[in-house]
C-alpha positions, 0 to 999 in steps of 0.5 A: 387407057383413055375412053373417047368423049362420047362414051361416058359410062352411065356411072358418070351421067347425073343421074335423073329422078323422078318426079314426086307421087302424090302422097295417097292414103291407103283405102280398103279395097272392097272386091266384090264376093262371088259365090258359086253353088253346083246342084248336081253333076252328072257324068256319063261315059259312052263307049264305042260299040264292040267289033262284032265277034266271028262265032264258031260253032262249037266242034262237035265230036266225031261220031263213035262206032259201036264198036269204037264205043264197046272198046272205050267202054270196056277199055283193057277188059278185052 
């Protein structure tokens, strides 16, 4: 199969050269030194304020009778 005139693969084309660098030595390249020095840092966290807490009384105990107390206290005496 035969390609048409105007598509020639890039193969075929002659190919193009560049035009020659000026030959350049080689130089040091001096790059200027930064030093850093970090005295001190300080961090410091901050927290949020805690949600204020319900406070419960504490349950008080039911108050004994004497004679729920004399039973208690002498329990399987009686």
């Amino acid at each position: 199969m035969a390609l048409p005139s105007r598509l020639v693969p890039a193969a075929a084309e002659a190919p193009r050269s560049a035009p020659p660098l000026p030959a350049v030595e080689p130089q040091a390249i001096v790059e200027p030194v930064v030093n850093v020095t970090i005295g001190r840092v300080e961090v410091r966290a901050v927290m949020a304020p805690l949600p204020a807490r319900e406070r419960r009384k504490p349950a008080t105990p039911k108050a004994l009778s004497l004679e729920e107390y004399l039973e208690r206290r002498h329990g399987a005496r009686r």
